[in-house]
C-alpha positions, -999 to +999 in steps of 0.1 A: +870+091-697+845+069-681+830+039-698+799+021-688+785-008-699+752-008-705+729-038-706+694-026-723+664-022-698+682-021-668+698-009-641+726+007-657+703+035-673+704+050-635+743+057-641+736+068-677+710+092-661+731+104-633+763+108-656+737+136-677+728+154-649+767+159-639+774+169-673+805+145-669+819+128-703+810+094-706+810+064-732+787+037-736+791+001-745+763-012-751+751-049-747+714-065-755+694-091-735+695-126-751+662-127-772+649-159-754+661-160-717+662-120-712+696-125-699+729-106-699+753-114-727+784-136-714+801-109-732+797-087-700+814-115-676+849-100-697+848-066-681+834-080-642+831-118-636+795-115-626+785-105-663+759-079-645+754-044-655+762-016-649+799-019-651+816+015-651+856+016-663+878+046-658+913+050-654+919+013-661+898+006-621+863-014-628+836-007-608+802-028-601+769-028-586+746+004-588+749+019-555+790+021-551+792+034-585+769+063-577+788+071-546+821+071-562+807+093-592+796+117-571+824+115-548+848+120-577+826+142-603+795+154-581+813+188-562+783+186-541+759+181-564+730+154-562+737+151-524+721+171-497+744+189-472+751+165-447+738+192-415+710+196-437+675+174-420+676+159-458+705+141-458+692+113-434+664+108-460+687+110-489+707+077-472+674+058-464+660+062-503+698+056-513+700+023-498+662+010-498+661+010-535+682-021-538+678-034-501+641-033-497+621-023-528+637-048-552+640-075-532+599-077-533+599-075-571+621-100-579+596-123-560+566-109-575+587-120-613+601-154-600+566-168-586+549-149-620+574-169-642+565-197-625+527-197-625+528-190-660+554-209-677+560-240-690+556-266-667+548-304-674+514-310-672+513-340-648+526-311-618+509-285-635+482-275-612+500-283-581+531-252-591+508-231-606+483-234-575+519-229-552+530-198-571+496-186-568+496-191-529+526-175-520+519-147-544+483-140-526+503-148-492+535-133-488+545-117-523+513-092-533+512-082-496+545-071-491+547-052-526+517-032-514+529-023-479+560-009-498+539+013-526+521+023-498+552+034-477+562+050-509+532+070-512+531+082-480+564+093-481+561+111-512+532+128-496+537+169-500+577+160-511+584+169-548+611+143-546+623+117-522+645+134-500+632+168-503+626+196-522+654+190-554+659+158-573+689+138-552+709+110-564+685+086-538+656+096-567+681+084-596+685+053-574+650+049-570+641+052-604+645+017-614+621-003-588+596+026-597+597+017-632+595-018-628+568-017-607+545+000-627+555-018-660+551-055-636+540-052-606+504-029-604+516+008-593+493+033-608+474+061-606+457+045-574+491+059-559+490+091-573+522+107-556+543+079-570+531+084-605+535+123-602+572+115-589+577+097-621+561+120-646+588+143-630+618+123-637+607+114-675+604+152-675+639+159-667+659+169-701+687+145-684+667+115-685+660+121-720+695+126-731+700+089-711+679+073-731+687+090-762+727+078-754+716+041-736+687+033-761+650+018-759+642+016-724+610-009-711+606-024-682+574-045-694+591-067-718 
């Protein structure tokens, strides 16, 4: 039996999501944000000693980080599922959204919530307007511009493409799901990107992603 550990509102509702549309048994342990900081629970640093979810266990072997534990579930559980065939002219396109989730897209929105923390919390007053006017700057500079060349790649690529690597939801789409999400709960995707916010109508459609978040709990990226 596989057991993941799930942190709420993260990245670990991908493998609760993929694990549904396998149909493969699974168990959750489930693990809540501090109230104050938002973060993980130290509890989580006795299962991996980074204390970061997801964290799958099966068969006594622990596995981390997002992207190895999809490949390994569908290496070990998938029978071909989730994956394009490898001759087919959708596989390339299945490895680029695979690995441009986590190598690319989040990079930029981890910015965009580092310099947003720090233009808007507390600072002491005496350097006040000299953070809040750098946050501002590099936001307007580097941050906002590189989180709108990405949507806009995005977009694009979505163009006539029901999902990102073709025409049938992938695992690269499952992958994907999480940056999407976050961006439009914190970062300003909407319906001025209209492929991107068909794409996700279609995964909140899928009876999988319900059963995910019926199993993992509350899911929101805005809090």
């Amino acid at each position: 039996m596989i057991t993941v550990h799930h942190l709420n509102n993260s990245r670990s509702q991908r493998v609760l999501w993929l694990l549904e549309e396998l149909g493969v048994p699974y168990e959750v342990v489930n693990y809540s944000r501090h109230p104050g900081s938002g973060m993980a629970p130290l509890a989580l640093r006795e299962i991996h000693r980074l204390g970061k979810a997801p964290i799958i266990v099966e068969d006594g072997a622990v596995l981390a980080e997002s992207g190895a534990i999809i490949e390994y579930l569908l290496a070990r559980h998938g029978q071909g599922r989730l994956i394009p065939p490898a001759d087919s002219p959708n596989y390339q396109r299945y490895l680029y959204w695979l690995h441009y989730a986590e190598g690319s897209a989040m990079p930029n929105l981890l910015l965009k919530l580092i310099f947003d923390q720090i233009e808007t919390g507390p600072v002491p007053f005496f350097i006040r307007p000299v953070v809040r006017g750098l946050a501002r700057a590099v936001k307007r500079s580097l941050v906002d511009p590189q989180l709108a060349l990405h949507l806009d790649h995005m977009e694009a690529e979505l163009e006539g493409q029901t999902w990102f690597a073709g025409p049938d939801l992938t695992a690269a789409d499952i992958q994907m799901s999480f940056p999407v999400e976050a961006t439009a709960a914190r970062a300003g995707l909407d319906h001025s990107r209209p492929n991107l916010i068909a794409w996700l109508d279609r995964v909140h459609a899928r009876p999988a992603w319900t059963r995910a978040i019926e199993r993992g709990g509350p899911y929101s990226l805005s809090v």
